[in-house]
Residue, then its C-alpha position, 0 to 999 in steps of 0.5 A: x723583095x719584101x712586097x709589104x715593105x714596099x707597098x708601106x714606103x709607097x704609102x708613106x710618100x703618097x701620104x706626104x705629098x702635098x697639093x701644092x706639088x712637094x713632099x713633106x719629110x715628116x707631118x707635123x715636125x717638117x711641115x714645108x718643102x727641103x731642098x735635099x729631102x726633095x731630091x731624094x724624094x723624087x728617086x723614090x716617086x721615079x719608081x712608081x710614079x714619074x708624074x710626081x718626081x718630075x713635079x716634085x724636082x719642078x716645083x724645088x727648082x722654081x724656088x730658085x732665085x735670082x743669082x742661081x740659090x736654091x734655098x734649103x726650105x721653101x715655105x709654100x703654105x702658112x704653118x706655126x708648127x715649125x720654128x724658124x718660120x718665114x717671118x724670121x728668116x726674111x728672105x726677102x731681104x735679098x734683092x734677087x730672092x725668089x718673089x713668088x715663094x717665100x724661102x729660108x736664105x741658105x741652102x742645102x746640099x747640092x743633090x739636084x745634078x744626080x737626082x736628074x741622072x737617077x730619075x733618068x736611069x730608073x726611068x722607063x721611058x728614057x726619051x720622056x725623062x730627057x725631055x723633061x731633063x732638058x727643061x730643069x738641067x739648066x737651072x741646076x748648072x746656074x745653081x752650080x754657076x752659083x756656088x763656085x762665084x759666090x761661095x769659093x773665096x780661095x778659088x779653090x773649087x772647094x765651096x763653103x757653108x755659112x751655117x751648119x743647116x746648110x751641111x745637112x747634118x744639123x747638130x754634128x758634133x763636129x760643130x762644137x769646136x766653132x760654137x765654143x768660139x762663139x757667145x751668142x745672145x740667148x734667144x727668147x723663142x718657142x721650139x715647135x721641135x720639141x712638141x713632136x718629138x723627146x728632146x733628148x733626141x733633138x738639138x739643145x736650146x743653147x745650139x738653137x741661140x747660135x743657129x739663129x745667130x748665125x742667120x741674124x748677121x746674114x740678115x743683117x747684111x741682106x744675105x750677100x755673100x761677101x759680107x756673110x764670107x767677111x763676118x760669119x763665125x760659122x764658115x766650112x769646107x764640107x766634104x759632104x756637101x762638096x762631096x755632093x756637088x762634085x757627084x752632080x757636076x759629073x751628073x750635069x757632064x753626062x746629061x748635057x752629054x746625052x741632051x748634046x750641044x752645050x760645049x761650053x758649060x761642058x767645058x765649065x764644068x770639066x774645069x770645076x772638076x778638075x779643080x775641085x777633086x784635086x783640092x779636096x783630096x789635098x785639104x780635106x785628107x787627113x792621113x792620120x785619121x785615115x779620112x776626109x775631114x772638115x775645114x774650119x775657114x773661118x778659124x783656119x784649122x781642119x776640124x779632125x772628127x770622123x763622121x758619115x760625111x768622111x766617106x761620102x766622096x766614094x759616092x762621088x768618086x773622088x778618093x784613089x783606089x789606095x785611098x778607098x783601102x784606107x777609108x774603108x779600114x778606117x769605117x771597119x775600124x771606128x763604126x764597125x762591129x758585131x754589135x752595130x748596124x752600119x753605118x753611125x752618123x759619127x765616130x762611135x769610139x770618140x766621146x761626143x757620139x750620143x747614138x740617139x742624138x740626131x747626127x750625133x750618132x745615129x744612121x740616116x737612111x740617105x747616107x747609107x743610101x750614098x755609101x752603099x752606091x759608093x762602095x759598090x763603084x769601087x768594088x767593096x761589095x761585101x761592105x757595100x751589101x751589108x749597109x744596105x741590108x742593115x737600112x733595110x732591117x732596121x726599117x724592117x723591124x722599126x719603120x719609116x723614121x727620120x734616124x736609127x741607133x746604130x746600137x744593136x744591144x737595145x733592150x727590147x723595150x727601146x725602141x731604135x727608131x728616133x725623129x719624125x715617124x713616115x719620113x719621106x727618105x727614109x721610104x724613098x730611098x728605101x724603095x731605091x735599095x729593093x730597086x737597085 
């Protein structure tokens, strides 16, 4: 194990936490608590400091609000550097917000269920860290209760997105289909972005008018699920995030397995399941493309683009061994090569992939992080290793950064580290890689 790559991720997420018991991903461009950040987080500080996960995964989930929403950012302190801020998301509007912290009013992807399940298998003391399990679990099941009543208008076991910040994967090129079917008002705004960080690597002004759009008809409607299901133009079955949630229902499963008792969220849950992983393998399959695909419910067509969330359900177990052959061809295929690093955050053969872009192209940190464990379950080890020692390289010969050219033909004098530098994931999950 490189010994000073490790003592370099410690210091990165030591640096970022906060007084108030959360990490920052990155000072000055993310200046408050994220929802996914936190949780992969919390299995870097399960390493090295137990104290500091638990805090950080308590602190995420007592943002939770009335009805079981997690919201995607917590804002616990006053800070102008990032915009949209508290004032414009109003997520008081809601009746059943959270009163104690002020919030945005969507979410992120559903990584709390497997967080408590890392936390648990990297813990040393397993009592301690199911005692400390016990206290959080049930907020995460509500969360769970949450999308499945409030977010699967087919009762389908599939759940929707109503903004693309809610995916995770902000700017994807896969999203371009749905802003041409929208003419939103140009935004007189400030971005705080684009002080920290080129704006060649960062969402366009135009994309920004139609973030913000989208997050005025929710507001408009006091962020009630209904209405946001009846008139949001942005509304999509993710593989990624259902991917997620399907990965921590079975996380839920275990725990309350290993906890005891609970034999009715058990029940729930195993239902959700079965539902869920037979929906997504029927719909979100595309056998041409040899991949999981996007869903556009508002437009009803599937949106055909391969991106790193085509293959996140490896991570939850969800295609059959004939469809893990496929997927995987189709990952050597299209993002493969001698001359790139595994694995691009879309499709490097389509003409929308901008290998600098933030998920235009580039590699993430935590989608390697889920590839690698998920290509590890179904016995592509090869594969499986390769993604891994390329995350690890690239933080190796660059440093802790938000995202990476998946280019290995740079010239010398550009660098491939892109976003915010110190960013808390990329050192978390990197301490997971040398760990695991």
């Amino acid at each position: 194990m490189n010994t000073a790559l490790y003592e370099r991720a410690i210091k990165v997420l030591d640096s970022n936490y906060q007084k108030g018991g959360f990490t920052i991903p990155s000072a000055g461009l993310y200046p408050f608590q994220w929802k996914w950040d936190s949780g992969f987080i919390a299995i870097g500080f399960a390493h090295y400091d137990v104290k500091k996960a638990k805090t950080e995964m308590t602190t995420l989930l007592d943002s939770q609000w009335g009805n079981g929403f997690i919201p995607h950012i917590i804002f616990h302190t006053e800070n102008d550097s990032y915009f949209p801020g508290a004032d414009f998301h109003q997520s008081e509007l809601h009746p059943l917000s959270s009163k104690k912290y002020r919030s945005t009013g969507m979410t992120q992807p559903p990584v709390s269920g497997f967080v408590l399940q890392e936390m648990y298998r990297i813990a040393k003391d397993k009592e301690d860290m199911l005692n400390f399990i016990k206290t959080q679990i049930d907020k995460v099941y509500d969360n769970h209760v949450y999308f499945y009543e409030n977010r699967d208008p087919h009762n389908e076991g599939l759940v929707y997105i109503y903004h693309n910040w809610e995916s995770g994967t902000d700017n994807s090129p896969v999203w371009d289909d749905i802003w041409d079917t929208m003419n939103p008002p140009e935004y007189n705004f400030v971005r705080k972005d684009t002080t920290h960080v080129d704006a060649s690597q960062r969402p366009s002004q135009r994309e920004y008018d139609h973030y913000l759009y989208i997050i005025d008809i929710a507001k408009q409607n006091n962020y009630d699920d209904a209405k946001i299901a009846e008139l949001s133009p942005f509304l999509v079955q993710d593989p990624l995030f259902n991917s997620m949630l399907i990965k921590s229902n079975q996380a839920l499963i275990d725990l309350y397995g290993l906890i005891g008792g609970n034999e009715d969220k058990v029940k729930t849950l195993l239902k959700w399941q079965s539902k869920s992983i037979k929906s997504f393998n029927k719909k979100l399959f595309d056998t041409e493309l040899g991949a999981y695909v996007h869903y556009d419910l508002r437009n009803e067509k599937a949106l055909r683009y391969i991106t790193s969330s085509s293959f996140s359900p490896f991570f939850a177990n969800i295609p059959s061994a004939e469809r893990a052959k496929v997927l995987v061809q189709t990952m050597i295929d299209k993002f493969g090569g001698d001359d790139k690093y595994l694995c691009a955050s879309y499709d490097p053969t389509d003409e929308r992939f901008n290998p600098k872009k933030y998920w235009r192209g580039p590699i993430w940190i935590n989608m390697n992080w889920m590839l690698y464990l998920g290509l590890r379950n179904y016995g592509f080890t090869d594969l499986a290793s390769q993604i891994k020692e390329d995350s690890i390289e690239l933080v190796e010969r660059y440093g802790f950064y938000e995202y990476f050219d998946c280019r290995k033909d740079n010239t010398e004098y550009e660098p491939v580290g892109y976003g915010g530098n110190n960013f808390s994931w990329t050192a978390a999950l990197i301490i997971d890689f040398m760990k695991n």
